[in-house]
Chimera marker file (.cmm) of the C-alpha trace (Angstrom):
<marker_set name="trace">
<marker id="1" x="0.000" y="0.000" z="0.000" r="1" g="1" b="0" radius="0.5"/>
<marker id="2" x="1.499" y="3.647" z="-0.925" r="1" g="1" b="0" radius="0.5"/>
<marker id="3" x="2.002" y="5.590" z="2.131" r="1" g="1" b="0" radius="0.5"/>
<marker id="4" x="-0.123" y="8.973" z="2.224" r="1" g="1" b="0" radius="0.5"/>
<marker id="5" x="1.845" y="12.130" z="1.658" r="1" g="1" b="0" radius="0.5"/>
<marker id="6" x="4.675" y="10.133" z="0.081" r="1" g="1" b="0" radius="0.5"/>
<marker id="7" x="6.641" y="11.076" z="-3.002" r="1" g="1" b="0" radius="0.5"/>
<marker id="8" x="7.199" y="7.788" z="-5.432" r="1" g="1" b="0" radius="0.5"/>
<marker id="9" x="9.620" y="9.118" z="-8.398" r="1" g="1" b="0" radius="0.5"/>
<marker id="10" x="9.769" y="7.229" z="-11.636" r="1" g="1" b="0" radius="0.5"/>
<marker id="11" x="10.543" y="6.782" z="-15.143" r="1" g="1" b="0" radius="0.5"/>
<marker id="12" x="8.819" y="6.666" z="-17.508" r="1" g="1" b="0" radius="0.5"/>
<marker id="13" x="9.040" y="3.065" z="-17.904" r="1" g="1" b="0" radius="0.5"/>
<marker id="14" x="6.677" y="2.882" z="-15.139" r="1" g="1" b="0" radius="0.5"/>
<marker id="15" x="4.057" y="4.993" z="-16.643" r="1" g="1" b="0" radius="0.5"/>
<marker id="16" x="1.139" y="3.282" z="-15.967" r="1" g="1" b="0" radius="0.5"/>
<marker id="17" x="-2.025" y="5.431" z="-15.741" r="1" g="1" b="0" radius="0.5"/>
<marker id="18" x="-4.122" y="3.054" z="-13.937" r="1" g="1" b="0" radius="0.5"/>
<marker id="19" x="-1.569" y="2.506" z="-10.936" r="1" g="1" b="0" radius="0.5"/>
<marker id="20" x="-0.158" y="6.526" z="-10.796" r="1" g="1" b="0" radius="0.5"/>
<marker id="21" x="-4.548" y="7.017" z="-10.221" r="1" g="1" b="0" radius="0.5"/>
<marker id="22" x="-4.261" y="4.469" z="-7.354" r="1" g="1" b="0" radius="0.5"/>
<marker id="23" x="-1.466" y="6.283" z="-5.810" r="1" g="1" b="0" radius="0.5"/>
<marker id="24" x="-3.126" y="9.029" z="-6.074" r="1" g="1" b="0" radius="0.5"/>
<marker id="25" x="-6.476" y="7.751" z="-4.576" r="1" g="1" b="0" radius="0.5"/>
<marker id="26" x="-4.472" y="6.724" z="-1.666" r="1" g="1" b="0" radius="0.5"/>
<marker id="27" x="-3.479" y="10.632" z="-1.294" r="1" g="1" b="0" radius="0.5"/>
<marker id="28" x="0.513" y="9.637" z="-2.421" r="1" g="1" b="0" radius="0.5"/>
<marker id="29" x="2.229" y="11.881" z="-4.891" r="1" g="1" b="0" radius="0.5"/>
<marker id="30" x="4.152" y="11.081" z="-7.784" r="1" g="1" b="0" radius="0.5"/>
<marker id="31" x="7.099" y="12.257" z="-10.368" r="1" g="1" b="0" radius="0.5"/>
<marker id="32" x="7.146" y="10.411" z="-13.714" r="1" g="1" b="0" radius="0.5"/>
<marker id="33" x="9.027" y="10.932" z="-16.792" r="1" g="1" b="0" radius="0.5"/>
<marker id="34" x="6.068" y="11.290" z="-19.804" r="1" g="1" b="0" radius="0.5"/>
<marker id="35" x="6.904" y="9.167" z="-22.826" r="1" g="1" b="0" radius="0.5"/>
<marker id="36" x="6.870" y="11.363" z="-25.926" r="1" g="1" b="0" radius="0.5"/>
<marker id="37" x="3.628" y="10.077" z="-27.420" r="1" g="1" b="0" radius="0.5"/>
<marker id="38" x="1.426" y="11.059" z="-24.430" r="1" g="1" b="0" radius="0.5"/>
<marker id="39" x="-1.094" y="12.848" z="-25.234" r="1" g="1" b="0" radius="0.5"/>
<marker id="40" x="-2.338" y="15.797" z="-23.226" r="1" g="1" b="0" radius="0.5"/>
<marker id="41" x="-4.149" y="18.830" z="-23.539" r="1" g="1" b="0" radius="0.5"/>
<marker id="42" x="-2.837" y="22.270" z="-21.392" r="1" g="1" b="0" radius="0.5"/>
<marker id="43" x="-5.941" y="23.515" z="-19.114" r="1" g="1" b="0" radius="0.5"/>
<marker id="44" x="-3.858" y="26.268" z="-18.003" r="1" g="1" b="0" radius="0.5"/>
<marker id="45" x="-0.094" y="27.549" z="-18.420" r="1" g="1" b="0" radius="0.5"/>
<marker id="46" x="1.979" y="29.053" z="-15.323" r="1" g="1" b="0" radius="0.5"/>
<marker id="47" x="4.872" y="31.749" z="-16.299" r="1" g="1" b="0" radius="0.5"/>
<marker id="48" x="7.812" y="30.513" z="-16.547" r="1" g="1" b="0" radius="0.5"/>
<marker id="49" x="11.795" y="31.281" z="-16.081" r="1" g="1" b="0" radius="0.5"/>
<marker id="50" x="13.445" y="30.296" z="-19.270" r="1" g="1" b="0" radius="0.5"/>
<marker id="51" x="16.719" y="30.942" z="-17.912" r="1" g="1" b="0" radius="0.5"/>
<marker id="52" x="16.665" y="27.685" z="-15.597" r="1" g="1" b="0" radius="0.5"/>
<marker id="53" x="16.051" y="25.271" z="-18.283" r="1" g="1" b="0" radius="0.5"/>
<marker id="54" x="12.064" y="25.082" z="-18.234" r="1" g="1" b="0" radius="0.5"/>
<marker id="55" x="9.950" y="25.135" z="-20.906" r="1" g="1" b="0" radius="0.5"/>
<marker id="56" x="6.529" y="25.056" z="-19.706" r="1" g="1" b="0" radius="0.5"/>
<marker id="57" x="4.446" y="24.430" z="-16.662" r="1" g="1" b="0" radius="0.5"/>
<marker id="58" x="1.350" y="23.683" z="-17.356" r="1" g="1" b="0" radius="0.5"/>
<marker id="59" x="-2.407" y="22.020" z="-15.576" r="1" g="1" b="0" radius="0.5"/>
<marker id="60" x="-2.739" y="19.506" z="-18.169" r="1" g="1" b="0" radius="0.5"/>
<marker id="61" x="-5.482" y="16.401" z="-18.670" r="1" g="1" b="0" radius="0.5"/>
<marker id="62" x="-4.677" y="12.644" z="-20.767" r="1" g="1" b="0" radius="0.5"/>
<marker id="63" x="-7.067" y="13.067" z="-23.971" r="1" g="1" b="0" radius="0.5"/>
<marker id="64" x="-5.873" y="9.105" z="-24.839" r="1" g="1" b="0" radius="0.5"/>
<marker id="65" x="-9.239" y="7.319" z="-24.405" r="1" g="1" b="0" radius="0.5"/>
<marker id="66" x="-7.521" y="4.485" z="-22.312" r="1" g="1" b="0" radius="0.5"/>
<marker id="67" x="-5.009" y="6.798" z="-20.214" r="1" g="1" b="0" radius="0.5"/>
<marker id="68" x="-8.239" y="9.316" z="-19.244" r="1" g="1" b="0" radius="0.5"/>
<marker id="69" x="-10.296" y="6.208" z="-18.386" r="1" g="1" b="0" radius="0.5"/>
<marker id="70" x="-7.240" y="5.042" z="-16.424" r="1" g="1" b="0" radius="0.5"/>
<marker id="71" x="-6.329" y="8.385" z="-14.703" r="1" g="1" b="0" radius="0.5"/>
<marker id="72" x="-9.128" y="10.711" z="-15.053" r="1" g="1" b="0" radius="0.5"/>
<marker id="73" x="-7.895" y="13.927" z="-12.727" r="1" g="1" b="0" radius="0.5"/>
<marker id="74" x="-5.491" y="16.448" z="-13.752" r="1" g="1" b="0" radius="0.5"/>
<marker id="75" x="-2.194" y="16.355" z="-13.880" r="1" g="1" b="0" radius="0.5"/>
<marker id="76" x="0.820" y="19.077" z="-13.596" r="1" g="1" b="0" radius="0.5"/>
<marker id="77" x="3.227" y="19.135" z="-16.499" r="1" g="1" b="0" radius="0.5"/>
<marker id="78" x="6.513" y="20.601" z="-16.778" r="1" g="1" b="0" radius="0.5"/>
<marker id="79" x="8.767" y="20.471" z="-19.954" r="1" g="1" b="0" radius="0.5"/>
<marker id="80" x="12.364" y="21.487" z="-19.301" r="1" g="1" b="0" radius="0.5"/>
<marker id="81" x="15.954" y="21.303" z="-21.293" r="1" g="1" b="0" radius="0.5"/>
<marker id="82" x="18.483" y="19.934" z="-19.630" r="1" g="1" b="0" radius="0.5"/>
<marker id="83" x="21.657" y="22.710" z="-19.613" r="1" g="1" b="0" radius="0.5"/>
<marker id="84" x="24.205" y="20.366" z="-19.567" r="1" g="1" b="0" radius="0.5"/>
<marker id="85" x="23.315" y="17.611" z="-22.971" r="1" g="1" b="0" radius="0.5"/>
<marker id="86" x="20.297" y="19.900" z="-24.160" r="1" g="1" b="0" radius="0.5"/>
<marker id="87" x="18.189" y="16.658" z="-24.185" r="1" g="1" b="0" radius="0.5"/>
<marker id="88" x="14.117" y="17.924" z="-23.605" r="1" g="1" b="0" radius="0.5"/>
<marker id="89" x="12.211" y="16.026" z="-20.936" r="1" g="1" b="0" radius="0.5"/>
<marker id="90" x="8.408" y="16.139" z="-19.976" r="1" g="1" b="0" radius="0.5"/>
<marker id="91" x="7.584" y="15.444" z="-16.520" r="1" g="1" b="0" radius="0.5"/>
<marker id="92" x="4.179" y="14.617" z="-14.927" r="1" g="1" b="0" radius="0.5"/>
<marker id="93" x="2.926" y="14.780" z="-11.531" r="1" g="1" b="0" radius="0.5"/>
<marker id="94" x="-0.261" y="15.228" z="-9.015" r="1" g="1" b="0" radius="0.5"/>
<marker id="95" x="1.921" y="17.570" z="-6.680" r="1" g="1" b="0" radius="0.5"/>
<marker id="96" x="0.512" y="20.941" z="-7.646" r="1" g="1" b="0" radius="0.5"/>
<marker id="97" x="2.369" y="22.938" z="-5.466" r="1" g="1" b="0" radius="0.5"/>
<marker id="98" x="5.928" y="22.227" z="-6.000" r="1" g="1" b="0" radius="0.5"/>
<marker id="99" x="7.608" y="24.809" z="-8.611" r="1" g="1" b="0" radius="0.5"/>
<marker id="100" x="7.990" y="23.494" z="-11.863" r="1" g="1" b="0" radius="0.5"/>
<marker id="101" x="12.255" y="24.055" z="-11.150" r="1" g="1" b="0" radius="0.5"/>
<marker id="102" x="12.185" y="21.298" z="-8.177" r="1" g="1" b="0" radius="0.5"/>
<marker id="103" x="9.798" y="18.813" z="-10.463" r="1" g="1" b="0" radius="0.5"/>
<marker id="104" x="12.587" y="18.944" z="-12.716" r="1" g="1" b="0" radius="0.5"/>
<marker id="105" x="15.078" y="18.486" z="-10.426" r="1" g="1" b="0" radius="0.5"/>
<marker id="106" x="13.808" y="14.950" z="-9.042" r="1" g="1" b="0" radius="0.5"/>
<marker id="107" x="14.808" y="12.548" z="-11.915" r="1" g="1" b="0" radius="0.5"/>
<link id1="1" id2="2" r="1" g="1" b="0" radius="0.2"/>
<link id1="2" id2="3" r="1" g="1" b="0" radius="0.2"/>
<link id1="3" id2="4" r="1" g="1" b="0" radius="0.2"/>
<link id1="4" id2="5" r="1" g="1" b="0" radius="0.2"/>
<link id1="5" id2="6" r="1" g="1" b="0" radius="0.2"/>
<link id1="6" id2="7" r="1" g="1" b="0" radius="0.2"/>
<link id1="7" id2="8" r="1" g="1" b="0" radius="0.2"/>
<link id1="8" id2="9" r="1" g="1" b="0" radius="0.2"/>
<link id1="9" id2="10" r="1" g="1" b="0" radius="0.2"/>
<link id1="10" id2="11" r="1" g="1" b="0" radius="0.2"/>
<link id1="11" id2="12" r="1" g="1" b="0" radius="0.2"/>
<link id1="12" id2="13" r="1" g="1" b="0" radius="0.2"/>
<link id1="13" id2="14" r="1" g="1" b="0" radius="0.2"/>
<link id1="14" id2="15" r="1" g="1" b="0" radius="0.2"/>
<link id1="15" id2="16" r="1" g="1" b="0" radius="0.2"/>
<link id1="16" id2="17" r="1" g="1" b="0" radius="0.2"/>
<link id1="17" id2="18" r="1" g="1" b="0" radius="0.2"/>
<link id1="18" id2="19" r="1" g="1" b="0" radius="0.2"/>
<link id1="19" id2="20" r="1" g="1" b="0" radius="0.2"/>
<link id1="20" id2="21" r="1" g="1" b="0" radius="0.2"/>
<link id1="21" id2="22" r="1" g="1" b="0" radius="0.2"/>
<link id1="22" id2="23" r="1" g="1" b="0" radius="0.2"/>
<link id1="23" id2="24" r="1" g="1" b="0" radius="0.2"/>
<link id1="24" id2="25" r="1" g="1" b="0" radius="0.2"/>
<link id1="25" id2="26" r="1" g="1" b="0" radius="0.2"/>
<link id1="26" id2="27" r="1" g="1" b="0" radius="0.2"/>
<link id1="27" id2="28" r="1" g="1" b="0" radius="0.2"/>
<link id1="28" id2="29" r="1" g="1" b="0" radius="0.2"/>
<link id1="29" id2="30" r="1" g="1" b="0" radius="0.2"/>
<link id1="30" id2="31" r="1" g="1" b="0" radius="0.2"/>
<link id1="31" id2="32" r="1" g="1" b="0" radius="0.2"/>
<link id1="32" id2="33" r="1" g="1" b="0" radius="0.2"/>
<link id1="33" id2="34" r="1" g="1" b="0" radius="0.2"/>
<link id1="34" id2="35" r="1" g="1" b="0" radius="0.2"/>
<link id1="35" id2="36" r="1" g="1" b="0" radius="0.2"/>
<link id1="36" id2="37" r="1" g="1" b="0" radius="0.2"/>
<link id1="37" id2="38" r="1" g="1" b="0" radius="0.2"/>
<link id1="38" id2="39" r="1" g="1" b="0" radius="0.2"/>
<link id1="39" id2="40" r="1" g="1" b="0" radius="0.2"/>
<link id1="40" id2="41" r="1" g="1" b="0" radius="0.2"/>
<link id1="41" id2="42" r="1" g="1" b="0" radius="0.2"/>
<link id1="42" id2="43" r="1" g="1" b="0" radius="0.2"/>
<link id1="43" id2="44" r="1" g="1" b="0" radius="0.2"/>
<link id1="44" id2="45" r="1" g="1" b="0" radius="0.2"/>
<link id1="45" id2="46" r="1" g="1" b="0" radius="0.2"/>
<link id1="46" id2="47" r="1" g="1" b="0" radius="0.2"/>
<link id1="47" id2="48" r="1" g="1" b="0" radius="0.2"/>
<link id1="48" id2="49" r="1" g="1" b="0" radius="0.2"/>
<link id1="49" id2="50" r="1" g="1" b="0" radius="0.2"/>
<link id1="50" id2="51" r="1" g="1" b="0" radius="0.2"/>
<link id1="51" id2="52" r="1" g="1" b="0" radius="0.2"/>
<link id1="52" id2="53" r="1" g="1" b="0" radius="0.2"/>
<link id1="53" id2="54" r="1" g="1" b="0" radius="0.2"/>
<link id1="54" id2="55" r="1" g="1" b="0" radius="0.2"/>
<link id1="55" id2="56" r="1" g="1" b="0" radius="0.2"/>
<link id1="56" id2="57" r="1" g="1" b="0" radius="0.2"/>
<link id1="57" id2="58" r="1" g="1" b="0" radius="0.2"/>
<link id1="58" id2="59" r="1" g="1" b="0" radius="0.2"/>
<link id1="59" id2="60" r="1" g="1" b="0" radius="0.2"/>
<link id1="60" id2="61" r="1" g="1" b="0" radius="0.2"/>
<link id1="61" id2="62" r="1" g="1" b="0" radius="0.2"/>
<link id1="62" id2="63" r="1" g="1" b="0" radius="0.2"/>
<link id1="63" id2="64" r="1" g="1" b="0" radius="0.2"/>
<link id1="64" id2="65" r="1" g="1" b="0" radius="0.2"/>
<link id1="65" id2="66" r="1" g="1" b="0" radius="0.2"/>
<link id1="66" id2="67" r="1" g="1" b="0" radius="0.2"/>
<link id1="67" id2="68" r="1" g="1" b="0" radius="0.2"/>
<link id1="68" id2="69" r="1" g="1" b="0" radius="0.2"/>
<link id1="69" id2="70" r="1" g="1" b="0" radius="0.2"/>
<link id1="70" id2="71" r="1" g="1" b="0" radius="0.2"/>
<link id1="71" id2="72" r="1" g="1" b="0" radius="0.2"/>
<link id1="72" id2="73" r="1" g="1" b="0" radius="0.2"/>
<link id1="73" id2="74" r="1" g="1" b="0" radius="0.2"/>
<link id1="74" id2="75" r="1" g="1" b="0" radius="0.2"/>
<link id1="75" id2="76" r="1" g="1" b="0" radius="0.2"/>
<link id1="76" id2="77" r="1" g="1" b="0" radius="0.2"/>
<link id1="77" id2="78" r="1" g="1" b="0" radius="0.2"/>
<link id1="78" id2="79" r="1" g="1" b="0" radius="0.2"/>
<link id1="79" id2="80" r="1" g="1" b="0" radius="0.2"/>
<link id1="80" id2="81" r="1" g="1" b="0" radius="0.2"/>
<link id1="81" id2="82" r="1" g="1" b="0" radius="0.2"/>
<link id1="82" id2="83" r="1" g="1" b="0" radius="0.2"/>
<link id1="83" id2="84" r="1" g="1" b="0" radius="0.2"/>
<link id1="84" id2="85" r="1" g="1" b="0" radius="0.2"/>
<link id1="85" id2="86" r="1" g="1" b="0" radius="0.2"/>
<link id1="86" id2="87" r="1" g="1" b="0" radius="0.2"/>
<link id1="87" id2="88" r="1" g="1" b="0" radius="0.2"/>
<link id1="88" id2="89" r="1" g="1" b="0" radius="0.2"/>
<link id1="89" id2="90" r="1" g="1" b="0" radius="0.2"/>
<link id1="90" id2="91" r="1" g="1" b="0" radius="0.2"/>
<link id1="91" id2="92" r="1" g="1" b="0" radius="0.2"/>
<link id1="92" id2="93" r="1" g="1" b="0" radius="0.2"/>
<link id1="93" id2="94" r="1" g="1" b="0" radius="0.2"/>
<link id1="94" id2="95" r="1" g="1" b="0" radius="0.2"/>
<link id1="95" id2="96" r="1" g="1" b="0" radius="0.2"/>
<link id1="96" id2="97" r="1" g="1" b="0" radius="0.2"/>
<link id1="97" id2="98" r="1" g="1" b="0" radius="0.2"/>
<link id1="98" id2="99" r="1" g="1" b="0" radius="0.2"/>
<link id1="99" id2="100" r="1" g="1" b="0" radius="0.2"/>
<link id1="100" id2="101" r="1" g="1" b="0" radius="0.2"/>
<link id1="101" id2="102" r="1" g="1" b="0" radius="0.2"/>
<link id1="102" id2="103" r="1" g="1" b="0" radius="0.2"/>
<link id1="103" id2="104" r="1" g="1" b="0" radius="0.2"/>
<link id1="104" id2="105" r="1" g="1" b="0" radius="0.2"/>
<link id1="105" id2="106" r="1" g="1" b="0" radius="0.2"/>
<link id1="106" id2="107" r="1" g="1" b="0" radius="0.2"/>
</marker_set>
C-alpha cells in the first residue's frame, strides 16, 4: 500500500495510468518521466523562467481514451531542457504545489 503524503519518483518506464490514479487515490504523490507520445491537452499555463532550463508548466489532462479512463484527474506538467546535454524532458505529476524548477530536479 502507498504511504499517504509520500513522493514515489519514476521513469517513464513505469508509466502506468491506472496505478499513478491508485497512488493518487491513496493521497501519495508522484514524479514520472512522460513518454513522448502522451497525449495531453494544457488547461492552463503558469509563467515561466526560461533561464533555468524550463519550458513550460502547465495544468494539463490525458485526452488518450484508455489513459483518461485510467487516470481521469489532472495532472501538472513541466517540460524542461536539460543545460548540460540539451536533451528535452516532460515530466508529470499530481503535486501541484511544488515549482515546476524542483519537479525537474527529481529525476
Amino acid at each position: 500500500m502507498p504511504e499517504p503524503g509520500a513522493i514515489y519518483i519514476m521513469n517513464k518506464g513505469y508509466l502506468d495510468f491506472e496505478r499513478l490514479f491508485m497512488l493518487h487515490q491513496c493521497s501519495a504523490f508522484f514524479v514520472t518521466r512522460a513518454k513522448i507520445n502522451t497525449a495531453l491537452k494544457r488547461l492552463y499555463s503558469k509563467p515561466v523562467d526560461k533561464s533555468a532550463g524550463v519550458r513550460c508548466d502547465q495544468i494539463a489532462a490525458l485526452t488518450g481514451f484508455y489513459a483518461k479512463k485510467d487516470y481521469p484527474e489532472k495532472l501538472h506538467r513541466v517540460k524542461f531542457v536539460d543545460p548540460e546535454n540539451g536533451k528535452r524532458l516532460m515530466f508529470l505529476t499530481n503535486r501541484f504545489s511544488f515549482p515546476a524548477e524542483t519537479i525537474a530536479t527529481l529525476l
